[in-house]
C-alpha positions as CSV (number, residue, x, y, z in Angstrom):
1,X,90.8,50.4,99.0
2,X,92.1,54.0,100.9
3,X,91.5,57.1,99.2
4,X,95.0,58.6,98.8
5,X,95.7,61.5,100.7
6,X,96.2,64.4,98.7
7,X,98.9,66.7,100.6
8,X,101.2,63.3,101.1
9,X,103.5,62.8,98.5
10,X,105.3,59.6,98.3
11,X,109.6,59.6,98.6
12,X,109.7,58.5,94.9
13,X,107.5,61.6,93.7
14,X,109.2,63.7,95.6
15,X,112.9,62.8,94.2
16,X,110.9,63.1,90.2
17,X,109.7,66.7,92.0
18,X,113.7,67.5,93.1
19,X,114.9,66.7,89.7
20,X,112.5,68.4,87.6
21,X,112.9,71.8,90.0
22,X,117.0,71.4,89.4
23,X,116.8,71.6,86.0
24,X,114.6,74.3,85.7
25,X,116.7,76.4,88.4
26,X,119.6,76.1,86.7
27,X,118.5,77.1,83.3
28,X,117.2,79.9,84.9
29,X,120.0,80.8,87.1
30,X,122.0,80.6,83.9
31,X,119.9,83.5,82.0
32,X,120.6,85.6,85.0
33,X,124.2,85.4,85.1
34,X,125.3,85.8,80.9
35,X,127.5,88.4,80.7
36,X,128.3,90.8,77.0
37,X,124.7,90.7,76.3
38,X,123.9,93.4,73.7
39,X,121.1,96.1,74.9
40,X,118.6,94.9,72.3
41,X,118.0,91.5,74.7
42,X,116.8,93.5,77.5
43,X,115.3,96.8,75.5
44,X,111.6,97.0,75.5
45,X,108.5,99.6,74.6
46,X,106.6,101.0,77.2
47,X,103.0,100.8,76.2
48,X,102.2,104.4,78.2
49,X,104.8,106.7,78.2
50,X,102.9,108.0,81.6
51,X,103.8,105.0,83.0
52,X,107.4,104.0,85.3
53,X,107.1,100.9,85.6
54,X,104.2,98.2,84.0
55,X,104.4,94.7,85.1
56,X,103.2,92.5,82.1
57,X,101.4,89.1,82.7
58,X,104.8,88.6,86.0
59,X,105.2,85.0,87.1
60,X,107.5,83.9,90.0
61,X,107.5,80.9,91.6
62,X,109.5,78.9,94.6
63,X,111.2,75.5,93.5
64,X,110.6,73.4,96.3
65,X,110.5,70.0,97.3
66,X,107.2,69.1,97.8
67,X,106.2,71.3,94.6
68,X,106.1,74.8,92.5
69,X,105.1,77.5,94.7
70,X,103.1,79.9,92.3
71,X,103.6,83.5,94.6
72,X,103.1,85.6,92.0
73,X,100.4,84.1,89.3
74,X,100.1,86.5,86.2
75,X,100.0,89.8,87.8
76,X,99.5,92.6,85.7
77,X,99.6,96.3,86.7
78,X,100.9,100.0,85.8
79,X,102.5,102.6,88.1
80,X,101.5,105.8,86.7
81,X,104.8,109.0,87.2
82,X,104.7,110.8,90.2
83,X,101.7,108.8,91.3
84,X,101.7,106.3,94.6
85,X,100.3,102.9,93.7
86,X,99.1,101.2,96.7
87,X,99.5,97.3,96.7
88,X,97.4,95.9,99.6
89,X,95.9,92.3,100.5
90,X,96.1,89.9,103.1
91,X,99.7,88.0,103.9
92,X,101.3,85.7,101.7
93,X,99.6,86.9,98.4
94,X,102.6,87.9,96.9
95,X,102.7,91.5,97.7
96,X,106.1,91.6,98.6
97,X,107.3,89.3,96.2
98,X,106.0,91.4,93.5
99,X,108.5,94.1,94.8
100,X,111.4,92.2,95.1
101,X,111.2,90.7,91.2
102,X,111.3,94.1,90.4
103,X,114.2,94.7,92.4
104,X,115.6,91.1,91.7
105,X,115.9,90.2,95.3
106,X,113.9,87.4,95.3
107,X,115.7,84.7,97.4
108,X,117.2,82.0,95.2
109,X,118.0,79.8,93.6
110,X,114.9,78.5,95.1
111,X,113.2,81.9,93.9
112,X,113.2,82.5,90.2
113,X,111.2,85.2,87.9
114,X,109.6,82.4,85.9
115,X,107.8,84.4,83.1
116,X,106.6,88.0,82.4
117,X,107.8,91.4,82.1
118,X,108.7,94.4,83.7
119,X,109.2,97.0,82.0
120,X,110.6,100.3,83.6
121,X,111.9,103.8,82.4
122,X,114.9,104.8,82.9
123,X,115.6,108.9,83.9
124,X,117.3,109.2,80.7
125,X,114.5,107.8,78.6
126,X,115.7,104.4,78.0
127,X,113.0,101.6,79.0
128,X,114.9,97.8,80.1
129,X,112.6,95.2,80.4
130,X,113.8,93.8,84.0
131,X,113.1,90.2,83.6
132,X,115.4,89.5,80.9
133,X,118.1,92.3,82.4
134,X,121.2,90.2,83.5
135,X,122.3,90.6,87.2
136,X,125.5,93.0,86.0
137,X,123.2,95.4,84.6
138,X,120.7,95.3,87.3
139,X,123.2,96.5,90.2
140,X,123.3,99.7,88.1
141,X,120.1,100.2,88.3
142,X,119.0,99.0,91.6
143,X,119.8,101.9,94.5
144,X,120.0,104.5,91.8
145,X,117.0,104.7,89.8
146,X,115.1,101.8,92.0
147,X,115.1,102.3,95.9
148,X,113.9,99.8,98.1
149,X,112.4,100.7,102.4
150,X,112.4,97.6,103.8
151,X,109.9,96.4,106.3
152,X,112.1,96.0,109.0
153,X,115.3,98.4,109.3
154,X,117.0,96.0,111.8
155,X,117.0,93.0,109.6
156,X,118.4,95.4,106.5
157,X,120.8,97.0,108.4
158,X,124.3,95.7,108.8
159,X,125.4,95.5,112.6
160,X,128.4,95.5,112.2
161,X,129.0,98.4,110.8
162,X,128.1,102.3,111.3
163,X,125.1,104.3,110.3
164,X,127.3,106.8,108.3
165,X,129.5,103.8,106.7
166,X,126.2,102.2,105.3
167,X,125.1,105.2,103.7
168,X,128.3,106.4,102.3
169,X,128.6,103.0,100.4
170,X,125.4,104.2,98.4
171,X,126.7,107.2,97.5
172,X,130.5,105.8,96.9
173,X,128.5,103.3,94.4
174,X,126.4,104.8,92.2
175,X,128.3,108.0,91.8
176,X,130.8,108.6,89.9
177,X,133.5,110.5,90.9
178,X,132.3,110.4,94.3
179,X,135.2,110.6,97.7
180,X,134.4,109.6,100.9
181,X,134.5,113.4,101.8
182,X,131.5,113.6,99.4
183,X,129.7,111.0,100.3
184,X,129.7,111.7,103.9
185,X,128.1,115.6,103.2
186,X,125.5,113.6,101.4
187,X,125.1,111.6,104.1
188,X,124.6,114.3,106.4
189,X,122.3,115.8,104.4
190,X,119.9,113.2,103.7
191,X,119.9,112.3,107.9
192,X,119.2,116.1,108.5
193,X,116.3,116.5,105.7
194,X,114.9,113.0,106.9
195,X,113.8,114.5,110.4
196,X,117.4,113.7,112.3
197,X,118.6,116.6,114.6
198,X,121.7,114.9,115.7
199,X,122.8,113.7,112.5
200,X,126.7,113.6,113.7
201,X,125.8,111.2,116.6
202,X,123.7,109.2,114.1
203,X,126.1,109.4,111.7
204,X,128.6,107.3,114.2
205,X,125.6,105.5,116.0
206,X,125.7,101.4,115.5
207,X,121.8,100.2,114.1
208,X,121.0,98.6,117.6
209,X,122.2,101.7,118.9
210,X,118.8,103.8,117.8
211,X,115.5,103.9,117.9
212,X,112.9,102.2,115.4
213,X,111.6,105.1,113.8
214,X,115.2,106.4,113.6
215,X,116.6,103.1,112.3
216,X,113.3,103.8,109.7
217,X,114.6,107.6,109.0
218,X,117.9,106.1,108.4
219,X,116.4,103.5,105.9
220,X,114.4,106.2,103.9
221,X,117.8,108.6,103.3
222,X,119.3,105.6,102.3
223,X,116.8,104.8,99.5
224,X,117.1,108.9,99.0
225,X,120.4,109.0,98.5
226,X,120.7,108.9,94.5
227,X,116.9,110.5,94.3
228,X,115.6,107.5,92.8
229,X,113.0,107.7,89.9
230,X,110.6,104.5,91.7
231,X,110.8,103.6,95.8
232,X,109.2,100.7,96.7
233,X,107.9,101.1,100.5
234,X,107.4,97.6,102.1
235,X,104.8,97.8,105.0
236,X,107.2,100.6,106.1
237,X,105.2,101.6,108.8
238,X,104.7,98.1,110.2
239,X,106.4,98.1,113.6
240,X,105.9,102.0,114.3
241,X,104.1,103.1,116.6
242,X,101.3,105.2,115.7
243,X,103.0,108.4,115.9
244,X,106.1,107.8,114.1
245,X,103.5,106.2,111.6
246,X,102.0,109.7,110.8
247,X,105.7,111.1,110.6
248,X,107.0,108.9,108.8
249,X,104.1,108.7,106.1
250,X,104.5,112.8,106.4
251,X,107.5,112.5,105.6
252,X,107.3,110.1,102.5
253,X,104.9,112.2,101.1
254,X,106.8,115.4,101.2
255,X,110.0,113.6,99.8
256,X,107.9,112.1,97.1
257,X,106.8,115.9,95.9
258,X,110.3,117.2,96.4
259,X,112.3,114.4,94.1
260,X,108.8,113.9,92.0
261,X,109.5,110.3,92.0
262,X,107.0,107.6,92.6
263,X,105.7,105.2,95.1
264,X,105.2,101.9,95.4
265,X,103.4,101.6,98.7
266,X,102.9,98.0,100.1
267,X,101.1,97.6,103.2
268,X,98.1,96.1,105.1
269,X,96.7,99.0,106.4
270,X,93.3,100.5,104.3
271,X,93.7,103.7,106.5
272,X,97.3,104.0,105.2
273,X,96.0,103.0,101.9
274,X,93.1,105.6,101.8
275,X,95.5,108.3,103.0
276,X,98.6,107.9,101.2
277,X,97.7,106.2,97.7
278,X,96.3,107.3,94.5
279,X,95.6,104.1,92.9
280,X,94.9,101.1,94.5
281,X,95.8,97.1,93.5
282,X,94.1,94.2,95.7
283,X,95.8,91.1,95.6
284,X,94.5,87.4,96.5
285,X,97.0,84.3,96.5
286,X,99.1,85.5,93.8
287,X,96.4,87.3,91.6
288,X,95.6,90.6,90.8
289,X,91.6,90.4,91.7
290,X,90.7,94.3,91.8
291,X,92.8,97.7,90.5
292,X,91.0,101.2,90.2
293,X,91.5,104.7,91.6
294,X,91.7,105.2,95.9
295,X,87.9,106.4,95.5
296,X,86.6,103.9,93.1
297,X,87.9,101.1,95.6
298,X,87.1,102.4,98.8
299,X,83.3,104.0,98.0
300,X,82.6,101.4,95.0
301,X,84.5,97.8,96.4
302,X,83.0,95.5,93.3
303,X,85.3,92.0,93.9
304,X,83.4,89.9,97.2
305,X,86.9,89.8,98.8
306,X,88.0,93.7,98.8
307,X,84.5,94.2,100.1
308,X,85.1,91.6,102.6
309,X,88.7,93.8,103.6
310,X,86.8,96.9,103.9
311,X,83.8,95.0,106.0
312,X,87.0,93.7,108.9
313,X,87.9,97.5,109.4
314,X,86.7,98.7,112.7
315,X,84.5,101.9,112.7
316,X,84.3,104.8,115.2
317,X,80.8,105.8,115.0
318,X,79.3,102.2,114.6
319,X,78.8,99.8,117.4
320,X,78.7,96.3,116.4
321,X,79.9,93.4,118.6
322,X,82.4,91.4,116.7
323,X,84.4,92.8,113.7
324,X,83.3,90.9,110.0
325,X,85.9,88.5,109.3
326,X,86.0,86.4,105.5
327,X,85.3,82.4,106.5
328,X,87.6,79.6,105.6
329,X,91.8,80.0,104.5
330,X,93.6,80.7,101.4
331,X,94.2,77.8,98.9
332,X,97.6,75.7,98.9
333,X,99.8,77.7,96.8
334,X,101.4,74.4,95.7
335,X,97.7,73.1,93.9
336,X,96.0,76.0,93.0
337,X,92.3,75.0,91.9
338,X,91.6,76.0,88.2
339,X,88.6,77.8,89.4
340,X,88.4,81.1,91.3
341,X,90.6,80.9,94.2
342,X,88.0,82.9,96.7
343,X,85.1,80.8,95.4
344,X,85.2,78.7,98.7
345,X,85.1,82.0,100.7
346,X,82.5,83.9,99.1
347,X,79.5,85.1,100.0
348,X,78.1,85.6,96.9
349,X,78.9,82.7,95.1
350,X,76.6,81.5,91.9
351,X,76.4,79.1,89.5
352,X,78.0,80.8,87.2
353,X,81.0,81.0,89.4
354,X,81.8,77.4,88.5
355,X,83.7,78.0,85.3
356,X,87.7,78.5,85.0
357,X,89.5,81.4,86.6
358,X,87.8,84.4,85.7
359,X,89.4,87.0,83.4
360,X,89.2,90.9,84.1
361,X,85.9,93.1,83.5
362,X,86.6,96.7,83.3
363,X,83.6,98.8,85.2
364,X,85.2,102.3,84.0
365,X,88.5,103.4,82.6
366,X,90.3,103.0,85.7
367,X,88.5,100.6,87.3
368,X,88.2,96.6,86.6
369,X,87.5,93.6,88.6
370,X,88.3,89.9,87.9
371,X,84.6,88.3,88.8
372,X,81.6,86.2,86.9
373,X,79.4,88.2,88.6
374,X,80.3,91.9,86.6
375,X,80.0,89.5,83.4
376,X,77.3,91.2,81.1
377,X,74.8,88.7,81.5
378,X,75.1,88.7,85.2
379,X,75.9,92.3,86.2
380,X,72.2,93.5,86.0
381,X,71.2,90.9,89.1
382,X,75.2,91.5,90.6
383,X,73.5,95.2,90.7
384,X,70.6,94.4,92.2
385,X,71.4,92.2,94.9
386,X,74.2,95.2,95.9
387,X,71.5,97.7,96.4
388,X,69.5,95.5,98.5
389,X,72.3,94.6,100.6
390,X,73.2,98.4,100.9
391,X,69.9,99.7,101.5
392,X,69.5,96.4,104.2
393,X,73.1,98.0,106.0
394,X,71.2,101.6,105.5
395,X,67.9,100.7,107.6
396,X,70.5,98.7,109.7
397,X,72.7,101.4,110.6
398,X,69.5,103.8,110.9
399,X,67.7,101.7,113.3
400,X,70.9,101.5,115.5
401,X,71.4,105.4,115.2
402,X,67.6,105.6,116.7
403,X,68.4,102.9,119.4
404,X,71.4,105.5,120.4
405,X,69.1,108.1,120.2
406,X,66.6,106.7,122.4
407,X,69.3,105.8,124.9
408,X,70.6,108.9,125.3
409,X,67.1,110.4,125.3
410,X,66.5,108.3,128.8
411,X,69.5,108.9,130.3
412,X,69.4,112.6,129.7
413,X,66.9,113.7,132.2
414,X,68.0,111.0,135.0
415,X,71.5,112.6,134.7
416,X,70.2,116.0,135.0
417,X,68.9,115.2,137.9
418,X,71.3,113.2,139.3
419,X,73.4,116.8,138.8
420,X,70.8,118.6,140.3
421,X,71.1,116.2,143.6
422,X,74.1,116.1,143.6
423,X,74.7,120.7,142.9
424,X,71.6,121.3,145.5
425,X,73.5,122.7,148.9
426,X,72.6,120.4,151.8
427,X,70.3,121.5,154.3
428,X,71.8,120.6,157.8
429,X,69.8,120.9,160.7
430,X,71.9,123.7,163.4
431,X,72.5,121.5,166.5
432,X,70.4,122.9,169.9
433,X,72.2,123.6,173.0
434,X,74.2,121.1,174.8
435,X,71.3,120.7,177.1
436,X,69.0,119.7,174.7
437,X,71.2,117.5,173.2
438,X,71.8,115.6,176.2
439,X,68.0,115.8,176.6
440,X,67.7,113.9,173.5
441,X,70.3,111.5,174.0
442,X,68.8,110.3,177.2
443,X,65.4,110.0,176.0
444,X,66.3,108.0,172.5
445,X,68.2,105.6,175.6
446,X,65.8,105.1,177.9
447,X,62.4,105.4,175.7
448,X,61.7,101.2,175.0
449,X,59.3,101.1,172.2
450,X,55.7,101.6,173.4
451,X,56.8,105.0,174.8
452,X,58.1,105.6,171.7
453,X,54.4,105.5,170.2
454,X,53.4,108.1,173.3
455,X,56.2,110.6,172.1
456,X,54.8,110.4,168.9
457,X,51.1,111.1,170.0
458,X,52.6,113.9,172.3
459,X,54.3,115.4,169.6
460,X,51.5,115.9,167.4
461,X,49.8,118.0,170.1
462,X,52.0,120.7,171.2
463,X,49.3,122.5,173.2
464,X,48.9,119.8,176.0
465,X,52.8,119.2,175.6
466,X,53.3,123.0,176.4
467,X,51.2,122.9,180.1
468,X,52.6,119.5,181.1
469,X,56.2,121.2,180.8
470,X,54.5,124.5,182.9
471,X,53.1,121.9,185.5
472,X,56.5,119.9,185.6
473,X,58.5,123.3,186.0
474,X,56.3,124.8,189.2
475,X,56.2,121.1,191.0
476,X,59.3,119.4,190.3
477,X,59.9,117.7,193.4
478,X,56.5,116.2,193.6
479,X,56.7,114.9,189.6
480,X,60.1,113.0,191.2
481,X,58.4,111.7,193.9
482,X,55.4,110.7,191.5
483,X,57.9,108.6,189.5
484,X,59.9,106.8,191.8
485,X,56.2,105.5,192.8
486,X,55.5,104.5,188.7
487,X,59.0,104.3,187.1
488,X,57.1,103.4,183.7
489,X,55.3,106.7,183.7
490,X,58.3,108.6,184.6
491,X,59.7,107.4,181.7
492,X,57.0,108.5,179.6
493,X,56.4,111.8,180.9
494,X,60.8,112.1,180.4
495,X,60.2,111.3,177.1
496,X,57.0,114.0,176.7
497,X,59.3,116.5,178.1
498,X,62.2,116.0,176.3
499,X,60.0,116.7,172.8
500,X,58.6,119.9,174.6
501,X,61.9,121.2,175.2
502,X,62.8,120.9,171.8
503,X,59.2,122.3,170.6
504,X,59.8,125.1,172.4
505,X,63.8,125.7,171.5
506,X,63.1,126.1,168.3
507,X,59.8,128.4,168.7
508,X,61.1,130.8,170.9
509,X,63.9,131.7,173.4
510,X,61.9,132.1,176.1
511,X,60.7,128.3,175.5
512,X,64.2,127.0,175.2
513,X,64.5,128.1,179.0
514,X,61.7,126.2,179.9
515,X,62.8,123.6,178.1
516,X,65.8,123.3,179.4
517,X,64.9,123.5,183.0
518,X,62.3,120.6,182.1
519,X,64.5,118.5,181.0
520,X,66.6,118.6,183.5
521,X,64.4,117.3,186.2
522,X,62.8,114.8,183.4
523,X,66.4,113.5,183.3
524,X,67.0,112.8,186.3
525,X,63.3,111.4,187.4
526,X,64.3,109.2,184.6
527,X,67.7,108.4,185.9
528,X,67.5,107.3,189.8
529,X,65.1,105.0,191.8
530,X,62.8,106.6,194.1
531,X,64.7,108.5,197.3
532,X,68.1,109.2,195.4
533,X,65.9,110.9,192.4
534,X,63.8,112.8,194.7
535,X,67.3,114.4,196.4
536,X,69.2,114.8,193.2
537,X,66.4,116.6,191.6
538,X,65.4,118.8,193.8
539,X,69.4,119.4,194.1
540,X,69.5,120.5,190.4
541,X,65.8,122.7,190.4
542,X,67.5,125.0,192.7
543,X,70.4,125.8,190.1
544,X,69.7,128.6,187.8
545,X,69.9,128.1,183.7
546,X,71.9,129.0,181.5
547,X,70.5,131.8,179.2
548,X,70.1,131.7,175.8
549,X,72.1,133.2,173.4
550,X,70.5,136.2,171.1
């Protein structure tokens, strides 16, 4: 018999799946829309008065037809007043989700806030819990004391209409009183203190007729408009480039101080995380898995996965050849396991890990982490193997740092002198006379590679070199007829003669002279056969030299 496949569900399970999902949506649906509810439905306690918002145990889920979709699984978490919460993880573990229940945006009727609370303060005092608020209620709220940056401005804003129109429907809405005179100086206000210099020609501007950092500027005086008590930043930075990232973050911040409202800041970034937040929340398929302070989280990671973030960012001063990435994929949403969900991924898995889902531990007051291994039986080995592994990464990164060290320690004096070859003035040789270059030329022509070895024996005895040019000078004539009789050792002595004229150029200028007259007849010796040499040199002895110059 075949083992059934798990992820194939048969046409009969899925219409049980279709019909179970409608009735649940609709009883849903119909909580959202009751209208004259009394305040005490919705009215709720906050359990820190510190706090703006504290999500309580939230589920929301995605009615589908192949199954439940859990997004958000029991997520629990405070935003503390005038603080910025940082909610980070990787995609599709319900980051964003969590955000839009509190802003009751999710996408339904597919998308329904399932169980849970959310309980927020109001500016007047009052807390609502949001999940049980009914949809009439909620527009009064949402803009006003809630404001929402969306990820991308070009999928939130309207194309149809203009910049200004868009934001003086904010103002038109949650003011009272307002006219469209108003609404429009508060427009223009909140472009110019967003960073917009030419707020009248964005004010008129179409969405696709601007930038993406302006079409971000325009999104953040939107959600500025009413100086909202919460805003929720989704990835807001996301398809900035680097520099309108730090502006815009810059921006946020100072905004932040001058409303004192507080952040929600959703993102995938740890350096926007580390820079901008004050507390941080990590969140893995649906569950809340690690929460603490920005320094408890970033210098004290406890949870296997949130160190396995940190390990994926890429360092400056370390060379390493691959970045760390966390092995295998995030479970189905649809058939969660009833264990931990990273248990398949982790590194540090034990036999303890095989129980149910794992409930929270709390390491310090701000700090807790949802792992068997910081269980009180198991924390004193969890320690343990930590230090190991970080004193392992210390001799690690030490022995690299001394590999560096050595490299650099090679390379410095081979670069010094490579400087020093390359700074040291070039010694070029001052070229002799035009006579004794022609001299040379001749002789490198003419001298075949045994008289070669001759010159070089000649040249190494400068004395005997010196009298055979004297004897060459007084007799020219009868050295010419001497070597159209041996045309081998007129060569030889042309190439002797040649190396005493340049001796003697660069001794002295009387021994240029010499030299040069020597050369001369050696040239021509060397030149002609017998008769036509003997003329042609005797021709040239008569001609007087040219003298040196001083």
């Amino acid at each position: 018999m075949k083992k059934k496949n798990s992820s194939y569900i048969s046409f009969k399970e899925s219409r049980a799946i279709i019909k179970s999902n409608r009735v649940e949506i609709k009883r849903l649906e119909k909580l959202k829309k009751r209208k004259n509810v009394p305040e005490e439905e919705y009215t709720a306690t906050m359990h820190d008065e510190n706090n703006v918002v504290e999500f309580d145990d939230l589920h929301t889920f995605f009615f589908t037809d192949t199954g439940v979709v859990k997004a958000v699984d029991g997520v629990s978490f405070d935003i503390p007043a005038h603080a910025t919460v940082g909610v980070v993880g990787e995609s599709g573990c319900g980051k964003s989700v969590t955000s839009l229940s509190l802003m009751r945006l999710v996408q339904g009727p597919q998308g329904q806030v399932v169980s849970g609370s959310m309980r927020y303060k109001l500016k007047n005092g009052k807390c609502y819990d949001i999940a049980k608020l009914p949809q009439r209620e909620m527009e009064k709220i949402s803009g006003k004391e809630i404001a929402m940056i969306f990820q991308e401005p070009m999928t939130s804003l309207n194309p149809v209409f203009t910049i200004g129109y868009q934001l003086d429907e904010v103002t038109l809405l949650h003011i009272e009183g307002a006219t469209k005179q108003l609404a429009k100086e508060k427009s223009l206000e909140m472009l110019e203190l967003v960073g917009i210099a030419n707020k009248e020609g964005v004010y008129k501007s179409y969405p696709h007729e601007l930038s993406g950092g302006m079409r971000q500027r325009v999104m953040i005086a939107m959600a500025l408009c009413c100086h909202p008590n919460l805003i929720i930043a989704d990835e807001p930075t996301t398809a900035l480039d680097v520099t309108i990232q730090a502006q815009i973050l810059d921006l946020l911040r100072n905004l932040k101080n001058k409303f004192d409202s507080s952040i929600m800041l959703i993102t995938h970034d740890l350096g926007v995380i580390a820079e901008m937040a004050d507390y941080v929340v990590v969140m893995y398929a649906g569950r809340i898995i690690e929460a603490g302070n920005v320094m408890e989280i970033f210098d004290h990671p406890s949870h296997p996965y949130t160190i396995g973030l940190l390990k994926s960012k890429p360092v400056i001063n370390k060379k390493v050849d691959e970045l760390y990435s966390i092995k295998g994929r995030v479970p189905n949403a649809v058939n969660l396991p009833n264990y931990c969900y990273f248990k398949d991924r982790c590194d540090m898995c034990k036999e303890c890990c095989n129980g149910e889902y794992p409930g929270f531990v709390q390491l310090s007051p701000t700090h807790k982490v949802a792992c068997y291994l910081y269980n009180p039986e198991n924390i004193a080995q969890t320690q343990k193997e930590q230090a190991e592994s970080a004193l392992q990464a210390e001799e690690s990164e030490r022995a690299e740092r001394s590999a560096v060290s050595d490299e650099s320690a090679v390379s410095a004096p081979q670069s010094a002198e490579k400087n020093s070859a390359d700074t040291q003035p070039a010694v070029t040789e001052q070229a002799p006379e035009n006579t004794d270059a022609s001299a040379q030329e001749t002789a490198a022509t003419v001298a075949k590679p045994a008289t070669a070895k001759k010159t070089t024996t000649a040249a190494k005895k400068p004395a005997a070199t010196k009298s055979g040019a004297t004897a060459t000078k007084s007799k020219t004539a009868s050295g010419a007829t001497a070597a159209a009789k041996k045309p081998a050792t007129a060569k030889t002595s042309a190439t002797k003669t040649a190396t005493a004229a340049k001796t003697s150029a660069k001794s002295a200028p009387a021994a240029k002279t010499t030299g040069t007259k020597t050369t001369t007849a050696a040239k021509t010796s060397a030149k002609t056969p017998a008769k036509p040499a003997a003329k042609t040199s005797g021709g040239r002895t008569g001609k007087s030299s040219p003298k040196p110059k001083a």
